[in-house]
C-alpha atoms as a printed R data frame, in Angstrom:
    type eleno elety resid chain resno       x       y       z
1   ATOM     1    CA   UNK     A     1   0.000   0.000   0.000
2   ATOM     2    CA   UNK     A     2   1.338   3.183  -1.218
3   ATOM     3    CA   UNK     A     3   0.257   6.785   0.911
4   ATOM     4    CA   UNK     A     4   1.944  10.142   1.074
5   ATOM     5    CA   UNK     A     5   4.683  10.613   3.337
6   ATOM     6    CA   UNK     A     6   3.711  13.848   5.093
7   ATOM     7    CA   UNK     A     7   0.069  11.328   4.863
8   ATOM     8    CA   UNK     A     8   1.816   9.206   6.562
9   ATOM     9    CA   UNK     A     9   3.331  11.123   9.051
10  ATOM    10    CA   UNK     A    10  -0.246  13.336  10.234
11  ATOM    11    CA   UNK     A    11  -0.844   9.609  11.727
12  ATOM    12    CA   UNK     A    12   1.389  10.369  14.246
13  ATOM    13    CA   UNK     A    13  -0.996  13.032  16.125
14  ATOM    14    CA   UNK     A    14  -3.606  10.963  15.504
15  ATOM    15    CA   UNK     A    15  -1.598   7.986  17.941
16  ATOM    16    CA   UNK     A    16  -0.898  10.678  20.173
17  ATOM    17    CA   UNK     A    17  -4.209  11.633  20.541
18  ATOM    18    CA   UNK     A    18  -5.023   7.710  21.221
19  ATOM    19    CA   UNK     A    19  -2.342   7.339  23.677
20  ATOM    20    CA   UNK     A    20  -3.944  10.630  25.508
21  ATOM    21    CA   UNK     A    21  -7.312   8.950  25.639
22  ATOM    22    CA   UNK     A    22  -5.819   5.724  26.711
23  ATOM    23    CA   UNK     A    23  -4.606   7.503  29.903
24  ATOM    24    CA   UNK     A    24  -7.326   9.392  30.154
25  ATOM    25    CA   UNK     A    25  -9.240   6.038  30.506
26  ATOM    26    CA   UNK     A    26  -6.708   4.158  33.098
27  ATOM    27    CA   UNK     A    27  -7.001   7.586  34.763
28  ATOM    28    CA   UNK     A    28 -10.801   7.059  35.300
29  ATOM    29    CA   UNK     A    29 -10.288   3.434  36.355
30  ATOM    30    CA   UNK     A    30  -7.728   3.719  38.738
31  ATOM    31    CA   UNK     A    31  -8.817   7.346  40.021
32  ATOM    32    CA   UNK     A    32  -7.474   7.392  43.494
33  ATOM    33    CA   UNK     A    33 -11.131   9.339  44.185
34  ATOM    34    CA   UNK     A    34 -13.184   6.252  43.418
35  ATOM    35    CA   UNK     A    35 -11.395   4.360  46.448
36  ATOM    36    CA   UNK     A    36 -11.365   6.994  48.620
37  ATOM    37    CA   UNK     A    37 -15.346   7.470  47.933
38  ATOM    38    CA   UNK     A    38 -15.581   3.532  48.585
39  ATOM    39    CA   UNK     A    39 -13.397   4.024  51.878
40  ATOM    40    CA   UNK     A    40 -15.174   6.836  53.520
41  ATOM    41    CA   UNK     A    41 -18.393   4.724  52.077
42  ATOM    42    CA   UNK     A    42 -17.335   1.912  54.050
43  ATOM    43    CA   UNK     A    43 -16.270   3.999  57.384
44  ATOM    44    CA   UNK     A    44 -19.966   5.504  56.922
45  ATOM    45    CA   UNK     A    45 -21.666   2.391  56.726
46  ATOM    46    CA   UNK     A    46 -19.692   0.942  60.036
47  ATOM    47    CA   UNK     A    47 -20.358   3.795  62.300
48  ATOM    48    CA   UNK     A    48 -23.905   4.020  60.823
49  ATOM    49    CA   UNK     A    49 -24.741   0.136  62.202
50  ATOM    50    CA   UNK     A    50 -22.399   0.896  65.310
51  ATOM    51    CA   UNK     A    51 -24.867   4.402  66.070
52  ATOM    52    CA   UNK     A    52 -28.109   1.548  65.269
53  ATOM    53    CA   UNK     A    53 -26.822  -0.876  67.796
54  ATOM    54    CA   UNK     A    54 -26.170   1.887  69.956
55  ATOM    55    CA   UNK     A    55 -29.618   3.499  70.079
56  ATOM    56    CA   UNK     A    56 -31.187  -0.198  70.419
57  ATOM    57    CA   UNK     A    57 -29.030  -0.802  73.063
58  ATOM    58    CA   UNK     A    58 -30.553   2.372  74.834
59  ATOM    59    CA   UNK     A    59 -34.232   2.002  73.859
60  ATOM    60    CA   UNK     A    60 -33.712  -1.711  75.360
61  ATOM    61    CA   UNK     A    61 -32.052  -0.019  78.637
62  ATOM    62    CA   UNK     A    62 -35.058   2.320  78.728
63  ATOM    63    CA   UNK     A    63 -37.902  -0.201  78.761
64  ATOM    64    CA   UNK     A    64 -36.131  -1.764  81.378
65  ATOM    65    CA   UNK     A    65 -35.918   1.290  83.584
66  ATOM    66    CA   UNK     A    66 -39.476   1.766  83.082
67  ATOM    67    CA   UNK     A    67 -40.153  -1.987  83.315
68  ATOM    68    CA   UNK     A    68 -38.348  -1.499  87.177
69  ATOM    69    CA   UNK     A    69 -39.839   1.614  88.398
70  ATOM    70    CA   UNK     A    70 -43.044   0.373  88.077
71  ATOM    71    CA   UNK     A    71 -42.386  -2.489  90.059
72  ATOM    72    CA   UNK     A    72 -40.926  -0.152  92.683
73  ATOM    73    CA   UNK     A    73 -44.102   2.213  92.407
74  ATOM    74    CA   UNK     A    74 -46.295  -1.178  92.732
75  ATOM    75    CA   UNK     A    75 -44.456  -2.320  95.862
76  ATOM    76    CA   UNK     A    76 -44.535   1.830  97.392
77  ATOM    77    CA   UNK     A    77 -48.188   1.327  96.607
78  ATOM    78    CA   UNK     A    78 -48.789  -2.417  98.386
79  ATOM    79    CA   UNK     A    79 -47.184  -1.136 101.221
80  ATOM    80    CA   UNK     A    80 -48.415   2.497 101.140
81  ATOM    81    CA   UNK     A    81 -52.090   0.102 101.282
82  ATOM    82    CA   UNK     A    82 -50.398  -2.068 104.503
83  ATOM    83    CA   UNK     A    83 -49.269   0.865 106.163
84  ATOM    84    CA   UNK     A    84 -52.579   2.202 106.357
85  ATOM    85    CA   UNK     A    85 -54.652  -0.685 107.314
86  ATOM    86    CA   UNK     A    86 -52.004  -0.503 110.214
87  ATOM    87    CA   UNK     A    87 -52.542   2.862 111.119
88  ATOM    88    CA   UNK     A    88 -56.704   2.746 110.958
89  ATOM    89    CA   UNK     A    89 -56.578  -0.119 113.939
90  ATOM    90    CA   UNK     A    90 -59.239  -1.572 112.166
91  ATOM    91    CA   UNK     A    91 -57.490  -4.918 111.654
92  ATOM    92    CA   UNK     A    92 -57.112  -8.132 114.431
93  ATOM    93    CA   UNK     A    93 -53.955  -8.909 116.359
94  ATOM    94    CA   UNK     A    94 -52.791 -11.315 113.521
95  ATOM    95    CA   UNK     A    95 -53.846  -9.268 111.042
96  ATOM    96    CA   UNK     A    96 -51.610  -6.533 112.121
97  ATOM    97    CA   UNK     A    97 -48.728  -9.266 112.725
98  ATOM    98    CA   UNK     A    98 -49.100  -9.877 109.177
99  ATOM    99    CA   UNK     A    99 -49.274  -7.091 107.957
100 ATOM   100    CA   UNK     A   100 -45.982  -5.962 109.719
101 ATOM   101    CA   UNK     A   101 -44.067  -8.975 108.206
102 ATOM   102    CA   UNK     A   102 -45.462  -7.891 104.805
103 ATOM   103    CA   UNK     A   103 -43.978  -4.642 105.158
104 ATOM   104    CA   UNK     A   104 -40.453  -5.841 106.043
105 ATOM   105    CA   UNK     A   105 -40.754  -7.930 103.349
106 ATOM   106    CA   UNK     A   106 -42.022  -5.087 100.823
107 ATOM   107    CA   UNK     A   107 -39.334  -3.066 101.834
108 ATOM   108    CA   UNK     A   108 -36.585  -5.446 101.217
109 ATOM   109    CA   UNK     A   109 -38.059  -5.819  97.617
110 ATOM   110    CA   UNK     A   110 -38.497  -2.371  96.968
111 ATOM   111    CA   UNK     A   111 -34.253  -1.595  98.159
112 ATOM   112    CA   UNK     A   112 -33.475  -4.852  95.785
113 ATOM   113    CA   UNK     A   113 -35.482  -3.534  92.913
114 ATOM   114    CA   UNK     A   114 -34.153   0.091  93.555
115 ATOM   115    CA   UNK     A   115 -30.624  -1.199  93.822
116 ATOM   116    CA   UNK     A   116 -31.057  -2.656  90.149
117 ATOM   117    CA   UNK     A   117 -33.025   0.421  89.133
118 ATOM   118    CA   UNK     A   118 -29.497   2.574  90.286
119 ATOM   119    CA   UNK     A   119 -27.442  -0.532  88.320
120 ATOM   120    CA   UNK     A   120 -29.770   0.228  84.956
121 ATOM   121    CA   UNK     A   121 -29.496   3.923  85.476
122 ATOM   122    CA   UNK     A   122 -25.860   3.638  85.375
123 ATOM   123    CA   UNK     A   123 -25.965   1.398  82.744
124 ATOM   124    CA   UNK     A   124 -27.770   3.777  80.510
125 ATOM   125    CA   UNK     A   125 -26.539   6.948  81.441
126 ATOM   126    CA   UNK     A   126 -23.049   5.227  79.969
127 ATOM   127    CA   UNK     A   127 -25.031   3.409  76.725
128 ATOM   128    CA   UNK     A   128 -26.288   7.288  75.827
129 ATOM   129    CA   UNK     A   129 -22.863   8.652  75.707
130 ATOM   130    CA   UNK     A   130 -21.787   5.521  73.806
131 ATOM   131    CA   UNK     A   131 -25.163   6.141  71.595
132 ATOM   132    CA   UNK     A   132 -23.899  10.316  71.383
133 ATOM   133    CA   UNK     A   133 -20.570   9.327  70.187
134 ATOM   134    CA   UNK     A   134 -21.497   6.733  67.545
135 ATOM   135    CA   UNK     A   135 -24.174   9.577  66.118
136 ATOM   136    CA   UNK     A   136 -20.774  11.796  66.399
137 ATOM   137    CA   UNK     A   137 -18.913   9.771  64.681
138 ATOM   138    CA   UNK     A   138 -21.397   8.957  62.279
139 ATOM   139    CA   UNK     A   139 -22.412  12.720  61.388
140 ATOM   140    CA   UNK     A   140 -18.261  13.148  60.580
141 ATOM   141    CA   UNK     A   141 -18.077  10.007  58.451
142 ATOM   142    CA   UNK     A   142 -21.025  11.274  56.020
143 ATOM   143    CA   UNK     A   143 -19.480  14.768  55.859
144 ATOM   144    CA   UNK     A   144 -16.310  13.215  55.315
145 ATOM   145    CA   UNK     A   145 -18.170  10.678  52.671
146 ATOM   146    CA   UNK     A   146 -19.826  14.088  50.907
147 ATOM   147    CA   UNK     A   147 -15.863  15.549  50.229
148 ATOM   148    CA   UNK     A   148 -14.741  12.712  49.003
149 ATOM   149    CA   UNK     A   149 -17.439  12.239  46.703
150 ATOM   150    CA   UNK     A   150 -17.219  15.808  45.886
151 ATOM   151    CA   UNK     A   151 -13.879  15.340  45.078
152 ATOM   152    CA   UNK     A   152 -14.362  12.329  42.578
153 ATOM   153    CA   UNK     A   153 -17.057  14.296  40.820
154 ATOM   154    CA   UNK     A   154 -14.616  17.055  40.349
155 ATOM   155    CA   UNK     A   155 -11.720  14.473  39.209
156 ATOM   156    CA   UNK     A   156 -14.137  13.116  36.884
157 ATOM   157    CA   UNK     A   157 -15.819  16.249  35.526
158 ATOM   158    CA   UNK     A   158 -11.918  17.134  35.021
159 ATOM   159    CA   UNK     A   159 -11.069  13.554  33.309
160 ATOM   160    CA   UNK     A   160 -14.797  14.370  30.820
161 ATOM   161    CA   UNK     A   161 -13.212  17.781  29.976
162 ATOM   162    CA   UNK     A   162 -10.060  15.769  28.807
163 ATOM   163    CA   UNK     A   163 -11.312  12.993  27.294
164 ATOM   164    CA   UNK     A   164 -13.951  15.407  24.882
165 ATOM   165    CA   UNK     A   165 -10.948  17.567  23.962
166 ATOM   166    CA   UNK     A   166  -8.669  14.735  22.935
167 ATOM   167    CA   UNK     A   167 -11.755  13.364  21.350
168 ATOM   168    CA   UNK     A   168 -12.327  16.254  19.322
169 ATOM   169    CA   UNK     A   169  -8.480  16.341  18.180
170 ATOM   170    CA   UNK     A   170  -8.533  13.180  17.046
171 ATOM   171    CA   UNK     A   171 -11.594  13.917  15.343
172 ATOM   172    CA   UNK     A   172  -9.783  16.487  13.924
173 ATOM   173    CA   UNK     A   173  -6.574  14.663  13.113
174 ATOM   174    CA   UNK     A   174  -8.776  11.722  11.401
175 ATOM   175    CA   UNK     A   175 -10.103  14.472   8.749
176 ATOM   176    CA   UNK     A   176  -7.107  14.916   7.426
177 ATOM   177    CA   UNK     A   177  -6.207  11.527   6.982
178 ATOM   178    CA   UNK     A   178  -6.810   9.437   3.219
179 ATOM   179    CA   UNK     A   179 -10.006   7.123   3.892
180 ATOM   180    CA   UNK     A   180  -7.528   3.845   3.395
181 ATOM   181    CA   UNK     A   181  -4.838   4.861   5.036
182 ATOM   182    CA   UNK     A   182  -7.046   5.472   7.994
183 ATOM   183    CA   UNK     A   183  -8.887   2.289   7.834
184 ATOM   184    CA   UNK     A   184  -5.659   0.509   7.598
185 ATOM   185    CA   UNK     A   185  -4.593   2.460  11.105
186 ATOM   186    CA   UNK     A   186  -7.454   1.900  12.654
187 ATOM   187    CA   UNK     A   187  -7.610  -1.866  11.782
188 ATOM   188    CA   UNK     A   188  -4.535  -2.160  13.439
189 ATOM   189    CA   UNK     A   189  -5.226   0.120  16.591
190 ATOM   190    CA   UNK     A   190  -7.781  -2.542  17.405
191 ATOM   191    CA   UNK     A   191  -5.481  -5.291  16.842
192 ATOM   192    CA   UNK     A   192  -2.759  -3.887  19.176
193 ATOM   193    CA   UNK     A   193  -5.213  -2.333  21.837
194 ATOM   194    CA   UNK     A   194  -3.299   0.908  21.261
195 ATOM   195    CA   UNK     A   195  -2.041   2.764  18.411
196 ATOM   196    CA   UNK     A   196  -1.968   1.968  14.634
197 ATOM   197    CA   UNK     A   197   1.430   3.642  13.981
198 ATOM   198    CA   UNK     A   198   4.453   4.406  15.365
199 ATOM   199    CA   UNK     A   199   7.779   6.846  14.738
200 ATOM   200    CA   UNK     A   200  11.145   5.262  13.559
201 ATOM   201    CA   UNK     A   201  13.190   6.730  15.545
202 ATOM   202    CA   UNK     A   202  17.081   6.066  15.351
203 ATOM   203    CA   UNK     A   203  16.283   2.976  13.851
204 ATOM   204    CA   UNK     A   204  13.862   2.093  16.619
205 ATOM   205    CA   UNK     A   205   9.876   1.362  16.314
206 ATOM   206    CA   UNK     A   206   8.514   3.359  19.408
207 ATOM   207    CA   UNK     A   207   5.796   1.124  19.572
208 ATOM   208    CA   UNK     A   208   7.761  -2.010  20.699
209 ATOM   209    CA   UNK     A   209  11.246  -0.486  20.923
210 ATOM   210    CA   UNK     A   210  12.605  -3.206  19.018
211 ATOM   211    CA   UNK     A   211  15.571  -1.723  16.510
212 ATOM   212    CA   UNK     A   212  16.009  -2.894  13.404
213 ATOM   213    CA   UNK     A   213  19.077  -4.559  12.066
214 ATOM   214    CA   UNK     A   214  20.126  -6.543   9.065
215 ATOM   215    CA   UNK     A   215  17.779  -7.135   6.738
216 ATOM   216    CA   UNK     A   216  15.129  -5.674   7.923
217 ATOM   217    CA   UNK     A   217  16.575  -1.885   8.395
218 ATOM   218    CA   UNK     A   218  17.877  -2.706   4.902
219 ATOM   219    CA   UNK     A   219  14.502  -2.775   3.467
220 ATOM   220    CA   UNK     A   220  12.939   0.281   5.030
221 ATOM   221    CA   UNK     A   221  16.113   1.899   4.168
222 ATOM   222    CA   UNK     A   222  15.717   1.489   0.315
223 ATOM   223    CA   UNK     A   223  11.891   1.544   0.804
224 ATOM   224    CA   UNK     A   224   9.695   4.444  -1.508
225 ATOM   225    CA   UNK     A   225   9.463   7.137   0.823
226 ATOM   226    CA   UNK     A   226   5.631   6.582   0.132
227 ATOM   227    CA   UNK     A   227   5.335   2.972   0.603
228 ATOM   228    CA   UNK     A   228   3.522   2.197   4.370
229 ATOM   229    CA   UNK     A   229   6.038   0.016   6.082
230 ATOM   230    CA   UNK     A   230   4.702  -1.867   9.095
231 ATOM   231    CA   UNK     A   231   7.400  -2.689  11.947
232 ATOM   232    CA   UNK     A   232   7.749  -6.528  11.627
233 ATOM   233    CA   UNK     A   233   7.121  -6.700  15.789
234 ATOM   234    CA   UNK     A   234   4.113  -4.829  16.627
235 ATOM   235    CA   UNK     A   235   2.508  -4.575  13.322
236 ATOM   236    CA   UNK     A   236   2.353  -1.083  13.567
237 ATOM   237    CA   UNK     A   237   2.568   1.299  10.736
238 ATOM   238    CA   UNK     A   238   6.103   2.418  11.030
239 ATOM   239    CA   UNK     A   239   6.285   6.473  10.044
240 ATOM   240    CA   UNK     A   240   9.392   7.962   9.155
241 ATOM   241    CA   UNK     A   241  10.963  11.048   9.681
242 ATOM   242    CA   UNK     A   242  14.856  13.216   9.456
243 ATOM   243    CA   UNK     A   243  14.934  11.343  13.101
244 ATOM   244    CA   UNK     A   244  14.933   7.769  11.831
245 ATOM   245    CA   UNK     A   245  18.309   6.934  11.530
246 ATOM   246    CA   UNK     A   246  18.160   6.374   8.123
């Protein structure tokens, strides 16, 4: 296949406008924003079920606070009840007898079930700062998670802006390009998984970086300047230029 030489040699911004997108796209893939978003993600999510296991451990401390003081308010009552039956003198000798060892044994309840009560309080009192700290630490993980993802839409609003420029100078590059000799480039670009062409340069393909000797540097050496060589390596069109080494 026979093209221009200065043809031949506009294919060289057009593989340097593929190499651009190329990083451009490992950018976006490997975008040190994307893990940090997963990270802080991850953070969020542990101190979120740390601040729900928190809170259920204080609702459950609650109900049995509650669940205690009105034991203690029915035991205050039942002997508030004995107390007075005492005090009328309207019950009999054994009546009052047993009513008096009812009252020693109310009271003994009533200190056990306030003794537990005081346990609980304590209990709690230490599960709500627990509970305030997870909700702390939780309110600093989603601001932190916010940043980071404001940071990774930046990063990739940045990485859009490059990728549609370098799209639109390739674009441009393509125009100006023969229809065959372009297909032929592009045929190979998706062969390789890169570029379609490559400089000679002092004797070198820098597509491969293999250097040609012998036989084969013979051959592109006595080669029609508009003849499209392809490096014997990488299959790449090879483009030459006053740097070849010719």
């Amino acid at each position: 296949m026979k093209a221009d030489h200065f043809d031949q040699q506009k294919l060289l911004a057009l593989a340097a406008e593929d190499v651009a997108l190329a990083q451009l796209a490992h950018r976006r893939r490997t975008l040190p924003e994307l893990a940090a978003v997963e990270s802080a993600t991850a953070a969020e999510r542990e101190l979120a079920d740390a601040a729900v296991r928190a809170e259920t451990g204080v609702r459950d401390l609650q109900r049995e606070v509650a669940r205690l003081e009105a034991d203690v308010e029915t035991v205050r009552a039942r002997a508030r009840r004995d107390q007075g039956l005492l005090d009328s003198g309207s019950v009999s000798a054994k009546q009052m007898t047993d009513l008096q060892h009812e009252l020693q044994s109310l009271a003994r309840r009533q200190s056990d079930l306030e003794d537990s009560e005081l346990e609980l309080m304590e209990q709690l009192e230490t599960a709500e700062k627990e509970l305030a700290e997870a909700q702390e630490g939780r309110a600093a993980a989603g601001a932190e998670l916010e940043r980071a993802e404001q940071r990774r839409d930046d990063a990739l609003a940045d990485l859009a802006d490059g990728t549609a420029r370098h799209e639109q100078a390739r674009a441009d590059a393509a125009a100006t390009i023969p229809p065959d000799l372009l297909a032929l480039y592009e045929r190979i670009r998706a062969q390789t998984g890169g570029t379609g062409a490559a400089v000679l340069k002092a004797r070198q393909c820098q597509g491969c970086r293999i250097e040609l000797f012998g036989k084969e540097l013979a051959a592109v050496r006595n080669a029609d300047p508009h003849e499209v060589l392809r490096c014997d390596n990488c299959g790449r069109i090879l483009v030459r230029t006053a740097e070849s080494g010719l």
